[in-house]
FIGUDO-79341 format. One line per 2 residues: number of its first residue (from 0); for each residue x negated, y negated, z of N, C-alpha, C. Coordinates in pm, whole numbers. Example, Ala and Ser with C-alpha at 12.3 -4.5 7.8 and 13.67 -1.06 7.14 Angstrom:
<pts>
0> -1319,569,780,-1230,450,780,-1320,330,780 | -1285,225,708,-1367,106,714,-1290,-3,787
</pts>
This chain:
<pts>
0> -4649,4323,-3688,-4629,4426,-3790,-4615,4363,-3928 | -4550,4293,-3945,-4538,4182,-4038,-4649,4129,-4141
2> -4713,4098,-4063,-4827,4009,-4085,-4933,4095,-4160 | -4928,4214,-4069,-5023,4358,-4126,-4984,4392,-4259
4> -4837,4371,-4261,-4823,4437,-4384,-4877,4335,-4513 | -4876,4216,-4492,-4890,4105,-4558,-5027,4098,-4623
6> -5126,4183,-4479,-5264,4166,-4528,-5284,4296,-4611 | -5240,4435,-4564,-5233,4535,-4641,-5214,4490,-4849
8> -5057,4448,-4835,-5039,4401,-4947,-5127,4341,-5062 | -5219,4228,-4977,-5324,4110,-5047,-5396,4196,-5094
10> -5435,4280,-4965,-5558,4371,-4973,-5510,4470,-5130 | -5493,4504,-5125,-5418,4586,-5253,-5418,4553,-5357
12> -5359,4436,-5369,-5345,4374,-5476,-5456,4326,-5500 | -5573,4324,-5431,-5727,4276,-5469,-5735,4417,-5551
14> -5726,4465,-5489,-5818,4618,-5543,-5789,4677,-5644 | -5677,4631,-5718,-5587,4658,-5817,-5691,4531,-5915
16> -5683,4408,-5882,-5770,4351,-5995,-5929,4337,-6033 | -5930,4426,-5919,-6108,4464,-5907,-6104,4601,-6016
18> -5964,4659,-6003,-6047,4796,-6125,-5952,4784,-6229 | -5895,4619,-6269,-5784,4602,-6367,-5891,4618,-6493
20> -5904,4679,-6583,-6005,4642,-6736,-5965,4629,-6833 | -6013,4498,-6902,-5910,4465,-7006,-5954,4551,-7125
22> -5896,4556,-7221,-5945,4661,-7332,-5929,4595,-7438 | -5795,4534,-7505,-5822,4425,-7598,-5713,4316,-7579
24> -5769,4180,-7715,-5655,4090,-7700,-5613,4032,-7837 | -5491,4008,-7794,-5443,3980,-7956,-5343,3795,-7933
26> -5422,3750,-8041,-5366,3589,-8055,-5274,3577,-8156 | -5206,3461,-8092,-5090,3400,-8178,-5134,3312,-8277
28> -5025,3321,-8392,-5061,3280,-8482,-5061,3092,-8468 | -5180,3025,-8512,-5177,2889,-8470,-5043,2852,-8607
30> -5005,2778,-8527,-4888,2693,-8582,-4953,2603,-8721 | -4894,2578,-8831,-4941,2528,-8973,-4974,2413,-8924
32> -5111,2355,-8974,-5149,2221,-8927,-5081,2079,-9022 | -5007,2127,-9146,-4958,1996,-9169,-4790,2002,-9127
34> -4737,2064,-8989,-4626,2107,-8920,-4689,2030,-8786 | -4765,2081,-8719,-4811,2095,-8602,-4820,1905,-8545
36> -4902,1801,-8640,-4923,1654,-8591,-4745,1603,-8576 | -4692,1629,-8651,-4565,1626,-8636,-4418,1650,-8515
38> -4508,1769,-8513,-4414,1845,-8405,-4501,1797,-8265 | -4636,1751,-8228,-4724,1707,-8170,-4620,1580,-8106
40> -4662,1476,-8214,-4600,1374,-8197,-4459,1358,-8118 | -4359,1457,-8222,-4218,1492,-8131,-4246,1501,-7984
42> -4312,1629,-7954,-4294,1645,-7822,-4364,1497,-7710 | -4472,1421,-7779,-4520,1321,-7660,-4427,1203,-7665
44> -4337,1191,-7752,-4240,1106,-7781,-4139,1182,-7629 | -4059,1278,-7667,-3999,1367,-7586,-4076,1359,-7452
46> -4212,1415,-7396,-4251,1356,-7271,-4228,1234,-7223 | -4198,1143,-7293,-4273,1000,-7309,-4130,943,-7272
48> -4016,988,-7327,-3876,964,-7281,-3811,1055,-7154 | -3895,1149,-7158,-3784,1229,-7030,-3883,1142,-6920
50> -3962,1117,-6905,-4053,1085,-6803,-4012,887,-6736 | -3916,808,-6859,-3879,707,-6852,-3753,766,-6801
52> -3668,852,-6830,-3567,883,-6812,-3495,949,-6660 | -3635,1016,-6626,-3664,1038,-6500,-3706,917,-6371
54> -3770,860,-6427,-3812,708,-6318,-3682,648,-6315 | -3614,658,-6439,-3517,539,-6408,-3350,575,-6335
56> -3366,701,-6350,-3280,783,-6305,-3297,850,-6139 | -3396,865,-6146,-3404,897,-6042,-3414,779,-5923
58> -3433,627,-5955,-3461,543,-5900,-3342,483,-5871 | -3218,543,-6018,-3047,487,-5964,-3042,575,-5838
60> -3053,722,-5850,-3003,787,-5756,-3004,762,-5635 | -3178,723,-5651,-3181,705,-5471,-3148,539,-5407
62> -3088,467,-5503,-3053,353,-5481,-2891,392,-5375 | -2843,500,-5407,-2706,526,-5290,-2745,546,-5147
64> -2886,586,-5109,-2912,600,-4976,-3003,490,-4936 | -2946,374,-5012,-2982,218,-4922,-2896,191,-4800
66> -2985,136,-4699,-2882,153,-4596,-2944,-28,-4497 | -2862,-36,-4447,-2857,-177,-4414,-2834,-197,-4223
68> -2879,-294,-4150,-2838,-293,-4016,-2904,-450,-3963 | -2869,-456,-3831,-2985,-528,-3729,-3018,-459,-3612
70> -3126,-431,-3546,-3124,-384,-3458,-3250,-448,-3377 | -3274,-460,-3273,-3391,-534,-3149,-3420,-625,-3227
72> -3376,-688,-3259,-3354,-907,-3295,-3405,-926,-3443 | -3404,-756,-3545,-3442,-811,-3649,-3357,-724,-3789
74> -3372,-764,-3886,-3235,-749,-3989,-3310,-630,-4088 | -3269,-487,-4070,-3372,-350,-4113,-3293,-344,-4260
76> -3402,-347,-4366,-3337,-204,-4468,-3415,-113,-4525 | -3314,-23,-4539,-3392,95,-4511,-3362,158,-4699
78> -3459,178,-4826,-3459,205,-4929,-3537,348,-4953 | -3525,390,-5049,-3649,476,-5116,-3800,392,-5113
80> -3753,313,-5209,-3859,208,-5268,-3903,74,-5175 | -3799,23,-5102,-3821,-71,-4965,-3785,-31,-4861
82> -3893,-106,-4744,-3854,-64,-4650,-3889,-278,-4558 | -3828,-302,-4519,-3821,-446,-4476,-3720,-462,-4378
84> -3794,-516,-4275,-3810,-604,-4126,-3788,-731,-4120 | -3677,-802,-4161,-3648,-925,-4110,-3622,-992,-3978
86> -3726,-1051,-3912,-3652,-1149,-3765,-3530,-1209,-3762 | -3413,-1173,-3695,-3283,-1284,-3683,-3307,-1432,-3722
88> -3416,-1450,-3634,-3475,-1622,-3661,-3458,-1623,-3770 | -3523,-1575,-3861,-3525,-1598,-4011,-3428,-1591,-4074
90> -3317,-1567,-4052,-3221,-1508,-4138,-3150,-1692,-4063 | -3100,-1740,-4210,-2957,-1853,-4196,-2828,-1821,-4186
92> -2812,-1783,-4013,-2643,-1667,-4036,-2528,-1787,-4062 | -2524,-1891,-4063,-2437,-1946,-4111,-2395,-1958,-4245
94> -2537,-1939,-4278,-2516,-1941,-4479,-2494,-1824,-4542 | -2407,-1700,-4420,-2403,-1547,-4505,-2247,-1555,-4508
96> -2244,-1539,-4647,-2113,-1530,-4726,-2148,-1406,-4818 | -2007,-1391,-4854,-1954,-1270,-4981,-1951,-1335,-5095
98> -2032,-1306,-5185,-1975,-1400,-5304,-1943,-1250,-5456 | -1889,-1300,-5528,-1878,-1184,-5668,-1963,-1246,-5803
100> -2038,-1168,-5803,-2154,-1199,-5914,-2111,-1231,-6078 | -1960,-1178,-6077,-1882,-1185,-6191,-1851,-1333,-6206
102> -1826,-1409,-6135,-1774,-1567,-6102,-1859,-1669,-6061 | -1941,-1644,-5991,-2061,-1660,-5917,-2263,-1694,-6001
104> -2216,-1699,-6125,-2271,-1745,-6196,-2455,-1779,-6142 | -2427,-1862,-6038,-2611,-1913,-5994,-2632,-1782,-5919
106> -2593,-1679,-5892,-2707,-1562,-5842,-2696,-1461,-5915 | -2678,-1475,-5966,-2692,-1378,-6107,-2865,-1389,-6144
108> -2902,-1238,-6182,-3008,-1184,-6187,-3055,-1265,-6338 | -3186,-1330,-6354,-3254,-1375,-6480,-3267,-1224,-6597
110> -3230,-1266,-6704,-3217,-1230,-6848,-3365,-1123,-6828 | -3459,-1225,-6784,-3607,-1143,-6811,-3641,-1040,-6726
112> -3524,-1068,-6608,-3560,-987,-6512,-3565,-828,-6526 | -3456,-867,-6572,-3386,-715,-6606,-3376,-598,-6698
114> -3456,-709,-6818,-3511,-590,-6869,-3659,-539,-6836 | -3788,-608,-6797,-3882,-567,-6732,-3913,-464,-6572
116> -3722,-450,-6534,-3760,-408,-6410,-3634,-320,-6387 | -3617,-224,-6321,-3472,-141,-6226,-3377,-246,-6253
118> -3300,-233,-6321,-3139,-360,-6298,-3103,-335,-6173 | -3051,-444,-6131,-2990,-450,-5975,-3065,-410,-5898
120> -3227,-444,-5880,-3296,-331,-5767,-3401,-411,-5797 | -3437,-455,-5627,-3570,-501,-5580,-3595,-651,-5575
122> -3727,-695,-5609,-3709,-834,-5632,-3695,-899,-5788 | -3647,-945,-5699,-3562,-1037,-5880,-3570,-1215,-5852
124> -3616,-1268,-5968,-3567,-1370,-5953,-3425,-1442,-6020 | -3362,-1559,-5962,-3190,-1523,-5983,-3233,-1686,-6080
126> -3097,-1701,-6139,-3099,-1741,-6253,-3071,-1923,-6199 | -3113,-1902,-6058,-3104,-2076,-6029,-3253,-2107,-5948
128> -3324,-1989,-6004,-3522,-2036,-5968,-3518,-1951,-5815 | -3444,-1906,-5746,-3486,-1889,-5632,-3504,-1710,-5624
130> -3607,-1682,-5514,-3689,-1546,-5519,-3549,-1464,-5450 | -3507,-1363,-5498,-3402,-1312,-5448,-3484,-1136,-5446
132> -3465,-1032,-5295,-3443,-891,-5297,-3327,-826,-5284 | -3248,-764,-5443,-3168,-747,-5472,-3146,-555,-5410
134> -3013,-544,-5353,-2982,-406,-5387,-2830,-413,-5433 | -2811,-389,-5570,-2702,-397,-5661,-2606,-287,-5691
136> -2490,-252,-5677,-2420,-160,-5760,-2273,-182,-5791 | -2241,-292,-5698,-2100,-329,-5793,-2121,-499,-5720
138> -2067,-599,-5875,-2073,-747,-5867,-1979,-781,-5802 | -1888,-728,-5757,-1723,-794,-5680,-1785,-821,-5525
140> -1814,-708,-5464,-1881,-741,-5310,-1993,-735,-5302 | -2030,-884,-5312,-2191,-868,-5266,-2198,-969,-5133
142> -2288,-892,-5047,-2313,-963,-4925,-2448,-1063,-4960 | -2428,-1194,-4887,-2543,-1281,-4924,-2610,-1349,-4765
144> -2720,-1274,-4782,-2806,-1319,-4632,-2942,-1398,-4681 | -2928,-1480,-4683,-3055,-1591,-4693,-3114,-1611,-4567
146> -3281,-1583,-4632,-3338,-1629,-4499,-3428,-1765,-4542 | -3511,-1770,-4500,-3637,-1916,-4485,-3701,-1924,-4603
148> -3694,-1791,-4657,-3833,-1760,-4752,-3735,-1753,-4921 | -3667,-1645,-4872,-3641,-1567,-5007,-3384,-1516,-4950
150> -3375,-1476,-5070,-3194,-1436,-5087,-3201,-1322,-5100 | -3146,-1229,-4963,-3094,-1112,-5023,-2937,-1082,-5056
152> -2952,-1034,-5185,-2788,-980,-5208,-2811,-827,-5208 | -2678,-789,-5135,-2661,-603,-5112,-2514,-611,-5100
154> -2494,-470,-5222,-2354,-458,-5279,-2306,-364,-5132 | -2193,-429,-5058,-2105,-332,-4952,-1968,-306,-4944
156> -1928,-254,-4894,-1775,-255,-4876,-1705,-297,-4797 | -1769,-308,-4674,-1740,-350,-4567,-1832,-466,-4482
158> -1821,-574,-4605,-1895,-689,-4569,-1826,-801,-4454 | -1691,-825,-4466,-1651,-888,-4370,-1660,-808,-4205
160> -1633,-710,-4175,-1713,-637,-4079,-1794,-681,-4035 | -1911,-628,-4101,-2035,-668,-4124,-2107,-820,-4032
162> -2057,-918,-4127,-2044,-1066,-4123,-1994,-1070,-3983 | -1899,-1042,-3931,-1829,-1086,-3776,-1936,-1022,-3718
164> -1951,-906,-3699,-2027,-835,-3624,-2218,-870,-3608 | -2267,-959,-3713,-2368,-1026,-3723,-2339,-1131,-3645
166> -2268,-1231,-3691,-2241,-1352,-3648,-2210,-1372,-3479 | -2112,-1268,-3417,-2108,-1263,-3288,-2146,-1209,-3213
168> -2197,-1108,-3265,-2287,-1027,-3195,-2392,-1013,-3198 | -2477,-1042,-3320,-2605,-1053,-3343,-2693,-872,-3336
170> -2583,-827,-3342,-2637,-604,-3316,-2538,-571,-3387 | -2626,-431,-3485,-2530,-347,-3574,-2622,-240,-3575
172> -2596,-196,-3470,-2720,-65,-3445,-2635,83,-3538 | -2480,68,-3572,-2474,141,-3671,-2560,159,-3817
174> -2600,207,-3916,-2621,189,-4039,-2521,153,-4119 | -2520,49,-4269,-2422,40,-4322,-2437,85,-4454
176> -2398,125,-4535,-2438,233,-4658,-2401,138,-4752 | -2516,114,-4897,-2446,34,-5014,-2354,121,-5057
178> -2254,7,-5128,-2159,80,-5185,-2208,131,-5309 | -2167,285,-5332,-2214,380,-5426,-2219,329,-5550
180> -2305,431,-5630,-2277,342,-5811,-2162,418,-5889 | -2154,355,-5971,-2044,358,-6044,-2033,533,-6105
182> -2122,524,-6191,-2194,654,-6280,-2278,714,-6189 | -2241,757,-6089,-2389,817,-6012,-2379,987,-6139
184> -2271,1045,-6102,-2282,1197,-6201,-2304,1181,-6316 | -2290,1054,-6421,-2397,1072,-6547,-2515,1034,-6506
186> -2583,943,-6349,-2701,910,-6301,-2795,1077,-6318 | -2690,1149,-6272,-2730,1248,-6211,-2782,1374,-6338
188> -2668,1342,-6427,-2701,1472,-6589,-2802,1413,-6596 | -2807,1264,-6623,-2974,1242,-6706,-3055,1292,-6672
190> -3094,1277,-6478,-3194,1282,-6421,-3255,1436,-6434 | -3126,1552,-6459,-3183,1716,-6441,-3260,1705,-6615
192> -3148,1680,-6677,-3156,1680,-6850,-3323,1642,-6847 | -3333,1526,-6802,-3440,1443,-6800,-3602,1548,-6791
194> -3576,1625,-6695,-3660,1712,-6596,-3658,1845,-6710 | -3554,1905,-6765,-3540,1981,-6826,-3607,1985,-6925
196> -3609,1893,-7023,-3669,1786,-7125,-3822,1762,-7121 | -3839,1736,-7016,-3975,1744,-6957,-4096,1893,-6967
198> -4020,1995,-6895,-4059,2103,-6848,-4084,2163,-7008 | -3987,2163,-7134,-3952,2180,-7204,-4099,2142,-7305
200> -4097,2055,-7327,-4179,1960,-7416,-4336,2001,-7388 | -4367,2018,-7222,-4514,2082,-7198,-4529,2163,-7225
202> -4464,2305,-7196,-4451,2455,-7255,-4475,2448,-7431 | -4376,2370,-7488,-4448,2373,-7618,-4536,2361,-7661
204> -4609,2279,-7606,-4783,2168,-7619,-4878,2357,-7586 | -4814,2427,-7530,-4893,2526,-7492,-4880,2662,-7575
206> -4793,2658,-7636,-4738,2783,-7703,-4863,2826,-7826 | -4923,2785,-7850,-5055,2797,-7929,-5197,2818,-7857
208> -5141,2871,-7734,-5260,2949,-7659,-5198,3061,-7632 | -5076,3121,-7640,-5048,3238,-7609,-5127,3347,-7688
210> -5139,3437,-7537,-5205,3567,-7569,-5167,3668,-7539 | -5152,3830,-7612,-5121,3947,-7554,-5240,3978,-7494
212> -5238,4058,-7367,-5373,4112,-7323,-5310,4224,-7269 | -5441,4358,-7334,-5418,4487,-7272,-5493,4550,-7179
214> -5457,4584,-7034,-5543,4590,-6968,-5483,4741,-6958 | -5619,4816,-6900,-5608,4948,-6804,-5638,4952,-6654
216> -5531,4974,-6595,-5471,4955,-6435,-5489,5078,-6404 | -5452,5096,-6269,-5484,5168,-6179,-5410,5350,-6225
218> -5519,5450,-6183,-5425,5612,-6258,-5402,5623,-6374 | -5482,5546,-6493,-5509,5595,-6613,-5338,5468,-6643
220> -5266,5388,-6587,-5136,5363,-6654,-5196,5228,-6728 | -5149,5180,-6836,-5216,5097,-6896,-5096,4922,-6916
222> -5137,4853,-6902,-5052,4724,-6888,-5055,4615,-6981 | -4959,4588,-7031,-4963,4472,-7155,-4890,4320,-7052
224> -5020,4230,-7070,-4974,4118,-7044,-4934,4003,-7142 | -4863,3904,-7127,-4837,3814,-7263,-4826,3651,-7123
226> -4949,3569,-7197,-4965,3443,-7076,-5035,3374,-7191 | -5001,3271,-7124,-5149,3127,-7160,-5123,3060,-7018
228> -5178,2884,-7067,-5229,2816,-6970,-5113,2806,-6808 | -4982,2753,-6911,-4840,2689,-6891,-4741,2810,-6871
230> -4739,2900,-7010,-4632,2960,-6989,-4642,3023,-6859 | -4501,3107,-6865,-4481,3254,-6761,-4537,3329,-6816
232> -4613,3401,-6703,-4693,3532,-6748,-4597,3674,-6759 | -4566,3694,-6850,-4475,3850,-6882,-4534,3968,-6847
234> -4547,4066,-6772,-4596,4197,-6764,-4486,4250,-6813 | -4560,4384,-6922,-4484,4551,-6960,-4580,4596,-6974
236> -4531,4747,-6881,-4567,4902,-6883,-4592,4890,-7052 | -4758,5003,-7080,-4707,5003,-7215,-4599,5183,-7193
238> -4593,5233,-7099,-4481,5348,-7121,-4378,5303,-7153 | -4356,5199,-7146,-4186,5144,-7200,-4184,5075,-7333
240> -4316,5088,-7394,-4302,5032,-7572,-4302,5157,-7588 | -4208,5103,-7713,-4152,5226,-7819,-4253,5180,-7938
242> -4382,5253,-7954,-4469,5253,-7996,-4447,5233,-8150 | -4414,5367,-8198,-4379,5439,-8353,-4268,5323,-8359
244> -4174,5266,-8340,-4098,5126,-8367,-4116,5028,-8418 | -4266,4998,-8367,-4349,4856,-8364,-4371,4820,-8527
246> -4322,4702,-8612,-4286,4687,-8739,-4335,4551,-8742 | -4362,4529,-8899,-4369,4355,-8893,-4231,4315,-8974
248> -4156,4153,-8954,-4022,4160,-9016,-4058,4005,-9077 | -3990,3932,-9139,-3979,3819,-9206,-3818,3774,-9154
250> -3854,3714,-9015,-3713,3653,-8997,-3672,3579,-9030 | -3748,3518,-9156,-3639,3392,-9254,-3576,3526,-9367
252> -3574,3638,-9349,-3480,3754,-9450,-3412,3847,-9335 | -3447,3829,-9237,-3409,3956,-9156,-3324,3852,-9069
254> -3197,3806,-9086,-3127,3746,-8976,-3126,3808,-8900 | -3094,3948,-8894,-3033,4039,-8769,-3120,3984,-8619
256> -3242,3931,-8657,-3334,3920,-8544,-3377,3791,-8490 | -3273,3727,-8589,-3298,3550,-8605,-3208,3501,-8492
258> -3253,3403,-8436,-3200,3308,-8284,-3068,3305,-8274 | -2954,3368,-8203,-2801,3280,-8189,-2833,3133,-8216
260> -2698,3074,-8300,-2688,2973,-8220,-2666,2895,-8150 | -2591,2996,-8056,-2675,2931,-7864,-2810,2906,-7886
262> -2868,3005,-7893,-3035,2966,-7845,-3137,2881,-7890 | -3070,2834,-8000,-3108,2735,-8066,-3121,2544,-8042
264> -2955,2603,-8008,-2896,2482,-7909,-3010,2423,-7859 | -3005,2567,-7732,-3045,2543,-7605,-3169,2522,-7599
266> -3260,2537,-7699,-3443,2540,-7690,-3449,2439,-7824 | -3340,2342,-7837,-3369,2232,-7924,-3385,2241,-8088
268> -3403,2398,-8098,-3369,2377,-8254,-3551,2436,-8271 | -3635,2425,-8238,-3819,2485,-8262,-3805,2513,-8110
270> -3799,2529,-8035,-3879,2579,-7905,-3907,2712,-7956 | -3931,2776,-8002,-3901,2930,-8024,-4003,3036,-7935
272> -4002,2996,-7806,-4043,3103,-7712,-3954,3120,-7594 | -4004,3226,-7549,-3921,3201,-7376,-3785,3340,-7398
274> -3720,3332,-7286,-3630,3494,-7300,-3545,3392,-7391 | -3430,3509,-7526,-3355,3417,-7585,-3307,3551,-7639
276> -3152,3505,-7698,-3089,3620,-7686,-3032,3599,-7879 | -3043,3699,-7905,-3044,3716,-8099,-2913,3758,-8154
278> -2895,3742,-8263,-2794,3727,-8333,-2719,3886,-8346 | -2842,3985,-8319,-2792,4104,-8285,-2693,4098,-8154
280> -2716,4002,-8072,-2668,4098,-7990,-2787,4099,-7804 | -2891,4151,-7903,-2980,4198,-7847,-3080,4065,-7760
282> -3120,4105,-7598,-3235,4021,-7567,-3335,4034,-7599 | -3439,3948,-7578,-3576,3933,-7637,-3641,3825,-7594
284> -3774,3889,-7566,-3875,3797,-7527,-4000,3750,-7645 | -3942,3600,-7682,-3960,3526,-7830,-4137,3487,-7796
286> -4193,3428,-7898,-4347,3365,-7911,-4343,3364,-8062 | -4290,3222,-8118,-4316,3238,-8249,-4354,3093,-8293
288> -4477,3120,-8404,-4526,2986,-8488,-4505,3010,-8628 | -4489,3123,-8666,-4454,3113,-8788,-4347,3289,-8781
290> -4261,3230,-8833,-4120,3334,-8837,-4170,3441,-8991 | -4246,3412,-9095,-4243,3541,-9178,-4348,3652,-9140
292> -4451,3618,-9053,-4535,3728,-8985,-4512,3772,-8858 | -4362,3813,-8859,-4358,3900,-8673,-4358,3977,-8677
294> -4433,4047,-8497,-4413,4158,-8476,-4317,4135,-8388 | -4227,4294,-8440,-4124,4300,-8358,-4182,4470,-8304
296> -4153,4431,-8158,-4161,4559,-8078,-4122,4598,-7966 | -3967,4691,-8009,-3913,4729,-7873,-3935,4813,-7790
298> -3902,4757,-7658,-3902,4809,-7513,-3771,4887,-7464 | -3797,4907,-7346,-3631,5032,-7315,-3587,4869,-7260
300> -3575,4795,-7228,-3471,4704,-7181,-3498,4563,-7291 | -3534,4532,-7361,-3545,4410,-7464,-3608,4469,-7567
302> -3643,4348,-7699,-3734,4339,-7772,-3846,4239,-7772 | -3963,4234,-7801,-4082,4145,-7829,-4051,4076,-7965
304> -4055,4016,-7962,-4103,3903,-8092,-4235,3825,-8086 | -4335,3837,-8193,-4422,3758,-8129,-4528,3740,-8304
306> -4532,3613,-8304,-4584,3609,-8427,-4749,3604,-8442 | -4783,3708,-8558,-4921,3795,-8533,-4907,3822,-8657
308> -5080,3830,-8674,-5178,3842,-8839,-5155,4000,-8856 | -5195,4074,-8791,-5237,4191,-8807,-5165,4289,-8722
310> -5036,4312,-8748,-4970,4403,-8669,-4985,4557,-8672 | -5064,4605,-8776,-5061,4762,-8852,-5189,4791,-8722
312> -5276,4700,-8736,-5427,4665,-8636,-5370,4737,-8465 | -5273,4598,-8453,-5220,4642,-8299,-5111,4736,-8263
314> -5085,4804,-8373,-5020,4922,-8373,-5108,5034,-8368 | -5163,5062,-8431,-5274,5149,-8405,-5416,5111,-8306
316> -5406,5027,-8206,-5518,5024,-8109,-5388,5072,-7962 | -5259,5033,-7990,-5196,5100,-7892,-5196,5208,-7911
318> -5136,5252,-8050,-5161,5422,-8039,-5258,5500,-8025 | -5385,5398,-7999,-5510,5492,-7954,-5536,5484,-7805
320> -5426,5398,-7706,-5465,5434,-7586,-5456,5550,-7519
</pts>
């Protein structure tokens, strides 16, 4: 039954855009071109950092679900980013000690290392020539397992454990978890901020393709869409514009209609699209490149803002539907 209804639905919704007809369309005003290389620039700068901000953040994060063991005669860890199979053979269990990286001076990670790569993470070479795979998050307990080839250090808590339970037993079919990072919850603001920042910065790159489009739908009811490539696509009934309303304003004179500032805050100071709530009071669904040519035109539940050449034009092609 389910399923029927599912195809019913599709089905429908085909048939709805088979007799959708558009009637007209109205563009946004392109943003001033000696504004625009500027604000260009901003935002790939802004991509260009949330996107570093994100790798590197997101690469602390998942550095807490490193996990460590031996199991059927060989020494497992288990990373995001590594995944490595050591033979017991290989491993020198006599030479595994705890050492603190604070005091401990010769395994300490090289100067060059660390800024070219994840601090505390992966392979590193250590500051006395030898190839070390590091998993790092606090210098006081670090476990040190050298094998034939290469030094691993991995920050634990429960390294002496560990150590007995290697040494005499040679099985740790438990998992052992690095010990956590320090900052994981500012790890963690960056990483959303980061993403936020991101999402943020593309939508702008797009806001200069937005378009109103008026289509005539199904039973004579007629539909105003507002989309481009990126954004959200907005549908309104035009029965719910308040037609005779529809005005042009200069919101560098008309505060009443000008951004809280919350919303300003929050969309960086220029984002100026997207739902955002006005100094009236009032919500509204924003699209603006230049603030002294808007149309403003309210609906029974918000207002439109949307910056446009010829508003007297698209006032009177609605009032001729």
């Amino acid at each position: 039954m389910r399923f029927n209804q599912i195809i019913t639905h599709v089905m429908n919704k085909r048939e709805v855009m088979k007799k959708k007809k558009l009637i007209f369309i109205e563009k946004i005003i392109q943003p001033r071109k000696f504004i625009l290389p500027f604000k260009i620039f901003f935002i790939f700068f802004c991509i260009f950092l949330s996107g570093f901000l994100f790798l590197v953040s997101y690469s602390t994060h998942s550095v807490k679900n490193t996990r460590i063991r031996t199991y059927d005669n060989r020494l497992e860890i288990d990373s995001i980013l590594y995944k490595e199979k050591i033979p017991i053979e290989d491993i020198l269990i006599n030479e595994i000690r705890i050492i603190n990286l604070k005091e401990n001076n010769e395994y300490n990670i090289s100067f060059k290392e660390n800024i070219f790569g994840l601090p505390g993470y992966g392979w590193k070479q250590l500051k006395n020539g030898k190839k070390a795979l590091v998993f790092l998050t606090n210098k006081e307990n670090v476990l040190l397992l050298p094998t034939r080839d290469y030094i691993i250090l991995f920050s634990m808590e429960k390294e002496e454990k560990f150590i007995k339970k290697m040494i005499n037993e040679n099985k740790i079919e438990i998992w052992e978890y690095i010990t956590p990072p320090k900052y994981i919850i500012i790890i963690n603001i960056i990483y959303f901020l980061s993403l936020i920042l991101l999402v943020m910065s593309l939508r702008y790159l797009d806001i200069k393709n937005v378009k109103i489009y008026v289509y005539d739908i199904l039973y004579g009811n007629k539909e105003m869409v507002i989309k481009s490539f990126l954004n959200k696509k907005e549908k309104i009934l035009i029965n719910n514009i308040y037609i005779n309303e529809i005005q042009t304003i200069n919101m560098k004179q008309n505060t009443e209609y000008d951004l809280s500032l919350k919303s300003k805050l929050l969309h960086l100071g220029f984002l100026n699209f997207g739902w955002i709530k006005l100094n009236n009071g009032k919500k509204a669904l924003v699209y603006l490149t230049d603030k002294e040519k808007v149309l403003l035109m309210p609906t029974r539940d918000f207002v439109v803002l949307f910056s446009m050449e010829n508003v007297e034009d698209f006032k009177n092609n609605l009032s001729n539907l």
